[in-house]
C-alpha positions as CSV (number, residue, x, y, z in Angstrom):
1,X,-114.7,-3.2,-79.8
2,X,-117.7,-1.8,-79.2
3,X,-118.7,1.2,-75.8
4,X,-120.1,-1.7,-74.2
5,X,-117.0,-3.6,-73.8
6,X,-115.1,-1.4,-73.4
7,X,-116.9,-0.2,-70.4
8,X,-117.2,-3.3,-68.7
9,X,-113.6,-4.3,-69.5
10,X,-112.3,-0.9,-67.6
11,X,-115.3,-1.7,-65.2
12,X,-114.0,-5.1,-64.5
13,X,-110.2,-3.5,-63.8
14,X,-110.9,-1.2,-61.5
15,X,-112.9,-3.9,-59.5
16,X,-109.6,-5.6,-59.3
17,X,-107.6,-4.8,-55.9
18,X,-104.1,-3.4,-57.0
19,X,-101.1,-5.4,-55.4
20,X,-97.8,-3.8,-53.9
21,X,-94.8,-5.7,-52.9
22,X,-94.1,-5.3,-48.8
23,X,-90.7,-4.8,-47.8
24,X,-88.3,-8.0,-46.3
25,X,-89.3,-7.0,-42.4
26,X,-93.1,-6.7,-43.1
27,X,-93.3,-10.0,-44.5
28,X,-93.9,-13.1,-41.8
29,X,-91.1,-15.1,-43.7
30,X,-88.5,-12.6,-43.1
31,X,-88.6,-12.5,-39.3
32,X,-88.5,-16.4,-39.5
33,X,-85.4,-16.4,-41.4
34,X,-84.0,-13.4,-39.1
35,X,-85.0,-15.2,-36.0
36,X,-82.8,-18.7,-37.5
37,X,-79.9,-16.7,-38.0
38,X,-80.1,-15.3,-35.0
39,X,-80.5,-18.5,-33.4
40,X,-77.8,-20.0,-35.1
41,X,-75.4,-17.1,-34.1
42,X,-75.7,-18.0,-30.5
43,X,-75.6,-21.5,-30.9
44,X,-71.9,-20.7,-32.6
45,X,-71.1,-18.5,-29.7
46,X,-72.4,-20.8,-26.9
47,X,-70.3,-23.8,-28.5
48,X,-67.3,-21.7,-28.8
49,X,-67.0,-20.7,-25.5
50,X,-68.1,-23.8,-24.5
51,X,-65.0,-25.4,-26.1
52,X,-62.9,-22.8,-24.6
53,X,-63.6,-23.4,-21.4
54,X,-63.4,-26.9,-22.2
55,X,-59.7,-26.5,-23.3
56,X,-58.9,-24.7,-20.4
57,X,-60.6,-26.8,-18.1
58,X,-58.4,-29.8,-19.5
59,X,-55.2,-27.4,-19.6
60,X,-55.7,-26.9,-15.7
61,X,-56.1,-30.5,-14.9
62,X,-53.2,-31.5,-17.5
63,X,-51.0,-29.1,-15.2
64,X,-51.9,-30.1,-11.6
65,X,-51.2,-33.7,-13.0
66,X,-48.3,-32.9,-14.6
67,X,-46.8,-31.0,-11.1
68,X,-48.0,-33.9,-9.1
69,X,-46.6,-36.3,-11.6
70,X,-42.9,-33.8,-11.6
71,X,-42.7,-34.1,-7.8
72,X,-43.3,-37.3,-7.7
73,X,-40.3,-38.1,-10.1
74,X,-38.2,-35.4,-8.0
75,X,-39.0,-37.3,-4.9
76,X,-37.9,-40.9,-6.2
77,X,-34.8,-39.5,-7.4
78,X,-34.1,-37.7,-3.9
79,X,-34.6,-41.0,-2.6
80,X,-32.6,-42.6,-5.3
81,X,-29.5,-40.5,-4.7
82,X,-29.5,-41.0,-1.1
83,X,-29.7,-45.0,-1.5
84,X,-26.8,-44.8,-4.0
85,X,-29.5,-45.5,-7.0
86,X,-27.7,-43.1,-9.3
87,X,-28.2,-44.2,-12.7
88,X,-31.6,-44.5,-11.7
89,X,-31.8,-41.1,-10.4
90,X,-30.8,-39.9,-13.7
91,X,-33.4,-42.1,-15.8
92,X,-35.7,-40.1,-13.7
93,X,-34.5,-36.7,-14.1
94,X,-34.0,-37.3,-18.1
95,X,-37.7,-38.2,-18.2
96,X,-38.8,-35.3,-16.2
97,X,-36.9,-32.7,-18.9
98,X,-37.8,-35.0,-21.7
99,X,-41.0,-35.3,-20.9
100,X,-42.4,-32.6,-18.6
101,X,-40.9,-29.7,-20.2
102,X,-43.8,-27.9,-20.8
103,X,-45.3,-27.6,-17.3
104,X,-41.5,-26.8,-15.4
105,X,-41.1,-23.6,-13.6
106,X,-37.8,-22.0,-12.1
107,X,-38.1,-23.7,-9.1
108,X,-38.5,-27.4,-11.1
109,X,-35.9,-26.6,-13.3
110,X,-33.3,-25.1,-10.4
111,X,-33.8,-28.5,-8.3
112,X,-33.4,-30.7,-11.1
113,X,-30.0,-28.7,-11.8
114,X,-28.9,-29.3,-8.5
115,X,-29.9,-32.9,-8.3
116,X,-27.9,-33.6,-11.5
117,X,-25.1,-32.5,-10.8
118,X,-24.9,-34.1,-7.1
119,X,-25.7,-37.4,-9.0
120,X,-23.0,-36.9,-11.6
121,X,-20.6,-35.9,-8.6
122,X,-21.4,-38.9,-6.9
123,X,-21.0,-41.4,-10.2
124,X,-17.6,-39.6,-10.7
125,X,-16.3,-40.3,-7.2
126,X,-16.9,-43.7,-7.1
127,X,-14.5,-46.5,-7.1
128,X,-11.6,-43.4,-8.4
129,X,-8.0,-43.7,-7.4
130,X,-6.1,-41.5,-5.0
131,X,-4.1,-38.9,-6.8
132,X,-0.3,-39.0,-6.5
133,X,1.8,-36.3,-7.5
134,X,3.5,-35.4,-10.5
135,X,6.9,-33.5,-10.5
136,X,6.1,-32.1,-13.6
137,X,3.2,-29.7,-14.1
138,X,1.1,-30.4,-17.3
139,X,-0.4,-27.4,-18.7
140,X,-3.3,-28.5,-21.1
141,X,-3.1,-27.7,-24.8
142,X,-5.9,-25.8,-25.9
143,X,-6.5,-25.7,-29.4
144,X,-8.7,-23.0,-31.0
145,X,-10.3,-24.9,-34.0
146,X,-13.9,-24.9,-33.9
147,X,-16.0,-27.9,-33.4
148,X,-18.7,-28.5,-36.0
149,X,-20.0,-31.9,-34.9
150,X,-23.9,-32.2,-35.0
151,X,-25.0,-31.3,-31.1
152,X,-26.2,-34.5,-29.7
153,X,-22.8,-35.9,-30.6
154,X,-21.0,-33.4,-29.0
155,X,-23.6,-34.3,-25.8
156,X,-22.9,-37.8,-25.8
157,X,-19.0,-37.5,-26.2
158,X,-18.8,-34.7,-23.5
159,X,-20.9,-37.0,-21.4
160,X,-17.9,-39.9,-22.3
161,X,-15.1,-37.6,-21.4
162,X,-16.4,-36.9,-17.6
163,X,-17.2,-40.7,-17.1
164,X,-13.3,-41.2,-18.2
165,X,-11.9,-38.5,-15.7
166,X,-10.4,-36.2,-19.1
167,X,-12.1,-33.1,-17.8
168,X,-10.1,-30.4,-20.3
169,X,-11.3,-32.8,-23.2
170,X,-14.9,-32.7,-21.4
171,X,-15.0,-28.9,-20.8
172,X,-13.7,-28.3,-24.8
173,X,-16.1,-30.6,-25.9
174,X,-19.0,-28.8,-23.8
175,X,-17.7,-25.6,-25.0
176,X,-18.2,-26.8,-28.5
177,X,-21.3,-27.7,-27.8
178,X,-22.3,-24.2,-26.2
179,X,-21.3,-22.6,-29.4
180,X,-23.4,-24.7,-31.3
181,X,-26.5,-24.7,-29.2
182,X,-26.9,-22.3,-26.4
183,X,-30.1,-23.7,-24.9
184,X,-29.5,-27.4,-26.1
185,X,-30.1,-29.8,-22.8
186,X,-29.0,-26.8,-21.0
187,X,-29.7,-28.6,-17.3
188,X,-27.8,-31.4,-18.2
189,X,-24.7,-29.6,-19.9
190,X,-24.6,-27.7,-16.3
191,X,-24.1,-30.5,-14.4
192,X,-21.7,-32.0,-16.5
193,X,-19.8,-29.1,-16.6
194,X,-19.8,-28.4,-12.9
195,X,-18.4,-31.6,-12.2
196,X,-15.3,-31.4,-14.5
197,X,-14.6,-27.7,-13.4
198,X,-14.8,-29.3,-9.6
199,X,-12.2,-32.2,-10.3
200,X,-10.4,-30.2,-12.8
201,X,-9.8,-27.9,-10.0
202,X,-8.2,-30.2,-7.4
203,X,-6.6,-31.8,-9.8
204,X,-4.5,-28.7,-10.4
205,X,-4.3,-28.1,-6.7
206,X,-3.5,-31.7,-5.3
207,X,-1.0,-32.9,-8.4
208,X,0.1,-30.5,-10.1
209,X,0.6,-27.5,-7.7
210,X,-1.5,-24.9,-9.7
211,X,-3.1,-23.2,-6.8
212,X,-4.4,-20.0,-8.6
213,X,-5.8,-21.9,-11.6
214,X,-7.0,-24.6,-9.3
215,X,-9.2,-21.9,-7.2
216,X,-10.1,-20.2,-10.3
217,X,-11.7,-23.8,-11.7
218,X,-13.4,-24.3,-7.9
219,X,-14.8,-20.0,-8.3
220,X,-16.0,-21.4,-11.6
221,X,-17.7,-24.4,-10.9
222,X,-19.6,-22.5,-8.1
223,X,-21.7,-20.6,-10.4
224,X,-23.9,-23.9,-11.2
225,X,-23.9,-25.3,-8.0
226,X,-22.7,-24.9,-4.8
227,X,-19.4,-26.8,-4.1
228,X,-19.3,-30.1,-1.3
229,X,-17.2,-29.8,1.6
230,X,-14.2,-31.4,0.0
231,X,-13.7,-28.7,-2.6
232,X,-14.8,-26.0,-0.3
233,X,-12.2,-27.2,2.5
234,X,-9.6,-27.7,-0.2
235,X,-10.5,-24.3,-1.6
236,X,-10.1,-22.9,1.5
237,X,-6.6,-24.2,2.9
238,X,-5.3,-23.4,-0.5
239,X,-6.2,-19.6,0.1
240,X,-4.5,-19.9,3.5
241,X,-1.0,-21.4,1.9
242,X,-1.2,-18.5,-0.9
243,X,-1.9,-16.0,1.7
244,X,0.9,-17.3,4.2
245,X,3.5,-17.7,1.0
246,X,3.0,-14.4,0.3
247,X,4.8,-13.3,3.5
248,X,7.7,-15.7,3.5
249,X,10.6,-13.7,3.7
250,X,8.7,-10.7,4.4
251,X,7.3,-11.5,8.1
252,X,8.4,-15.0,9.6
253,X,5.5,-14.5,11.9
254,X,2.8,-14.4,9.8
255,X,4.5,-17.0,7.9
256,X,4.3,-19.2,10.9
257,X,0.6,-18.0,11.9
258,X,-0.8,-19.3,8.8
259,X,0.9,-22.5,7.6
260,X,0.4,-23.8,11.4
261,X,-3.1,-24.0,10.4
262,X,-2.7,-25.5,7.1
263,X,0.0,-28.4,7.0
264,X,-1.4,-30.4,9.8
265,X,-4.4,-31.0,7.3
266,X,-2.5,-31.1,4.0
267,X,0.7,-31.3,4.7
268,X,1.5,-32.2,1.3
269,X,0.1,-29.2,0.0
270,X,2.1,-27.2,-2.1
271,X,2.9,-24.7,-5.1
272,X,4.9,-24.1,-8.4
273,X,7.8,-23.9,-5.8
274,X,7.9,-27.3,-5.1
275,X,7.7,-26.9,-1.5
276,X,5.0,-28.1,0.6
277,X,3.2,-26.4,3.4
278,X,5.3,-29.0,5.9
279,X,8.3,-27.4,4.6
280,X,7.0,-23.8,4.5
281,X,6.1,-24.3,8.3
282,X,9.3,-25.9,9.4
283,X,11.4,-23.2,7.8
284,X,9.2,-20.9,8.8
285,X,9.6,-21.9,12.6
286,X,13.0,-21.9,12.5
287,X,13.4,-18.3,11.3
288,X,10.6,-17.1,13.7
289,X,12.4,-18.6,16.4
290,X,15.7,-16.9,15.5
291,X,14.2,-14.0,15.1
292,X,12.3,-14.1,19.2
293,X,15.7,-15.3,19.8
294,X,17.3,-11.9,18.8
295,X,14.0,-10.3,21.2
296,X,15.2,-12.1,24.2
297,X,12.2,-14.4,23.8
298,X,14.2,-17.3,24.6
299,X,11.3,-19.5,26.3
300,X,8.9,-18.9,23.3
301,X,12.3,-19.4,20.5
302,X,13.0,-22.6,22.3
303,X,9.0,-24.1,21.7
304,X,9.4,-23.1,18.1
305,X,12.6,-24.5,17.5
306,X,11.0,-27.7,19.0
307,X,8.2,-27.6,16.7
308,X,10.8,-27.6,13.6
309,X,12.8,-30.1,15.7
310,X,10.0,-32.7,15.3
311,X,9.0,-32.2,11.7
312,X,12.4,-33.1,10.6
313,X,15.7,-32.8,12.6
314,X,18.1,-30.4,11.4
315,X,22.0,-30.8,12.3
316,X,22.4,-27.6,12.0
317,X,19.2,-26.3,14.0
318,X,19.9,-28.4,16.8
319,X,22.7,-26.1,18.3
320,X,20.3,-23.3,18.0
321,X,17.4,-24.6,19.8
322,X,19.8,-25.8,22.8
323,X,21.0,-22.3,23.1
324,X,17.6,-21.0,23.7
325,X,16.1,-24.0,25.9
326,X,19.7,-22.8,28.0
327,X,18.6,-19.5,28.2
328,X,15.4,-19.9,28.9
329,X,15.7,-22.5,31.5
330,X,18.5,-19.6,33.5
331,X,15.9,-16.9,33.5
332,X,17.7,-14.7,31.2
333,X,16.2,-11.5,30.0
334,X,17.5,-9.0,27.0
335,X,20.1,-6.5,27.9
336,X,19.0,-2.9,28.4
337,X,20.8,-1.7,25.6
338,X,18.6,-4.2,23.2
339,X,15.3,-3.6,21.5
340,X,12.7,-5.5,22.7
341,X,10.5,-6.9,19.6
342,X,6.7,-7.1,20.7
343,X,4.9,-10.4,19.5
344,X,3.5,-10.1,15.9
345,X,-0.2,-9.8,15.8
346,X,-2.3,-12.3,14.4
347,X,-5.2,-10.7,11.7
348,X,-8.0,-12.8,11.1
349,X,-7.2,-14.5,7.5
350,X,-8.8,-12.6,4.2
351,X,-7.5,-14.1,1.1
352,X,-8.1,-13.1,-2.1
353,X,-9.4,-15.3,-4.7
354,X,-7.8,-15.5,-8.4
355,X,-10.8,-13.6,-10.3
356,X,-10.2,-10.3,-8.4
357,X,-13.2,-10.5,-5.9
358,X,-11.8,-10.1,-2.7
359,X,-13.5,-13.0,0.2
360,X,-13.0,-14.2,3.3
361,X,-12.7,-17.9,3.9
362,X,-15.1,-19.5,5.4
363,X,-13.4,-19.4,9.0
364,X,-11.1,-22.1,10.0
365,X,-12.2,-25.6,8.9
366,X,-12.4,-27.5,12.6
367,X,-11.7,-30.9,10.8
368,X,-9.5,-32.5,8.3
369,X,-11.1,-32.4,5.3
370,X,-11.0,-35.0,2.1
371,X,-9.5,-33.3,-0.3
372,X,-8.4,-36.4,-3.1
373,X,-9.9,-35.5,-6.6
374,X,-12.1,-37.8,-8.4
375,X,-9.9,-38.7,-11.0
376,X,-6.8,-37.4,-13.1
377,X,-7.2,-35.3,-15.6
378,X,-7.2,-36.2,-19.4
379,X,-5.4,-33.5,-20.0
């Protein structure tokens, strides 16, 4: 190659304009990509909190329907109870906690308790036989072997056993159950085993005499739900014959002060002992009366030796109350020479119940209650 070209060959290079590669942000296309992704950033946010709120938009309005729809159910079955719809009640209250058991709160779950176990109380107490009495107590046998039955059989057969009456065969089974599953239809399993502790209870007290055990079942049965008038009154004379028992021989007064308000309600009533708070009272009278004889309280002896007289007439008794209905129809007064025994005072009742915590009954019932258990006992 000759100078020439060579000149005009570096000539013609340097004419050319040199080019240098910008960086990412200084090119257009780069600010076009960055402002799609930014684009598309929001876009993902905007549609995820769209959805969010869209979730909890249908989570607030699945709620206030499902509350609306729960009291609606708690309403019919009110109203089913109180028409004597009880099987219906039920359907309802199994299809609330089947059904609705997501959106229950405390209170939902504390007034479907109580509604199933009035409505099991009721189906148990319908078309049931009076009670008569056994002369021989029956202690249950309780055997310790454990129950491995699936759950839901252990539901159903528990659920058998309190529609037959066999309430120690119904609380085993439900104890079973417990075991197994704490939590398992917990409502349910409540009610059923409010109701056999309830009957379970008088059955102890009314037949077989059991009056500690019988309270203890009532104190029991009172932790899921509050106890009806019947067991309450029952619970509650039962206290006064334990209470008034507990002073026979001791003080014929007190004696006399407490089964005077118990047998004209259940006269029938009685303990291990056989005898029954008519009994209790009669003899009771009778020694009182001796002993206001012995005072020189011949007008008050002779009214309790009348009393006794028309419970059951006693040969022997007879003699005794002629004496004092003598005495006090002349007047007559105790000699100076003989102590003068005051009228014993009459404490208000407190009884104690069976599991230690001392309570007061709840005052004097004004009217007889119904005391007759449900049903006998399976056991």
């Amino acid at each position: 190659m000759n100078a020439n070209e060579q000149s005009t060959t570096e000539h013609t290079e340097e004419a050319q304009p040199k080019k240098t590669k910008r960086k990412f942000f200084e090119r257009r296309s780069g600010w076009i990509l960055t402002g799609i992704f930014v684009v598309f950033v929001i876009l993902i946010l905007a549609g995820v909190s769209g959805a969010a709120r869209g979730i909890n938009d249908r989570v607030s309005l699945a709620e206030s329907q499902a509350a609306s729809r729960i009291q609606t159910q708690l309403d019919s079955a009110r109203s089913d109870i109180e028409e004597g719809r009880y099987q219906v009640a039920l359907d309802r209250l199994d299809w609330i906690l089947e059904e609705m058991t997501d959106f229950l709160n405390d209170e939902n779950l504390t007034e479907i308790g109580e509604l199933y176990s009035q409505t099991l109380l009721m189906i148990s107490s319908i078309g049931t036989p009076t009670p008569r009495p056994s002369p021989t107590p029956i202690e249950p046998v309780v055997t310790p072997t454990p129950d491995l039955r699936p759950v839901e059989e252990l539901f159903e057969t528990a659920l058998a056993m309190v529609g037959e009456g066999a309430w120690d065969e119904a609380i085993r089974t439900i104890a079973a159950l417990r075991e197994n599953n704490l939590t398992y239809r917990a409502v349910e399993v409540d009610g059923m085993l409010y109701i056999a502790l309830r009957n379970r209870g008088l059955h102890k007290i009314l037949v077989e005499g059991s009056l500690e055990p019988g309270i203890y079942d009532l104190s029991l049965a009172e932790r899921f739900a509050p106890l009806d008038s019947r067991a309450e009154g029952l619970r509650t004379w039962t206290r006064l014959y334990l209470t008034g028992a507990s002073f026979w021989e001791v003080d014929w007064s007190q004696v006399v002060f407490y089964f005077e308000q118990v047998y004209p309600h259940l006269p029938n009533l009685r303990d291990g002992t056989f005898m029954t708070a008519t009994d209790r009272y009669r003899i009771g009278a009778v020694e009182y009366a001796q002993e206001l004889m012995t005072a020189g309280e011949f007008c008050e002896a002779q009214a309790y030796f009348e009393k006794a007289q028309s419970i059951s007439p006693d040969p022997e008794v007879q003699p005794l109350a002629q004496d004092a209905a003598e005495a006090c129809l002349r007047g007559e007064q105790p000699s100076q020479g003989e102590e003068q025994v005051p009228p014993a005072e009459t404490p208000t009742p407190t009884v104690e119940p069976t599991n230690g915590a001392p309570e007061e009954p709840g005052g004097e019932p004004t009217a007889e209650p119904t005391v007759e258990p449900t049903q006998n006992s399976g056991g």
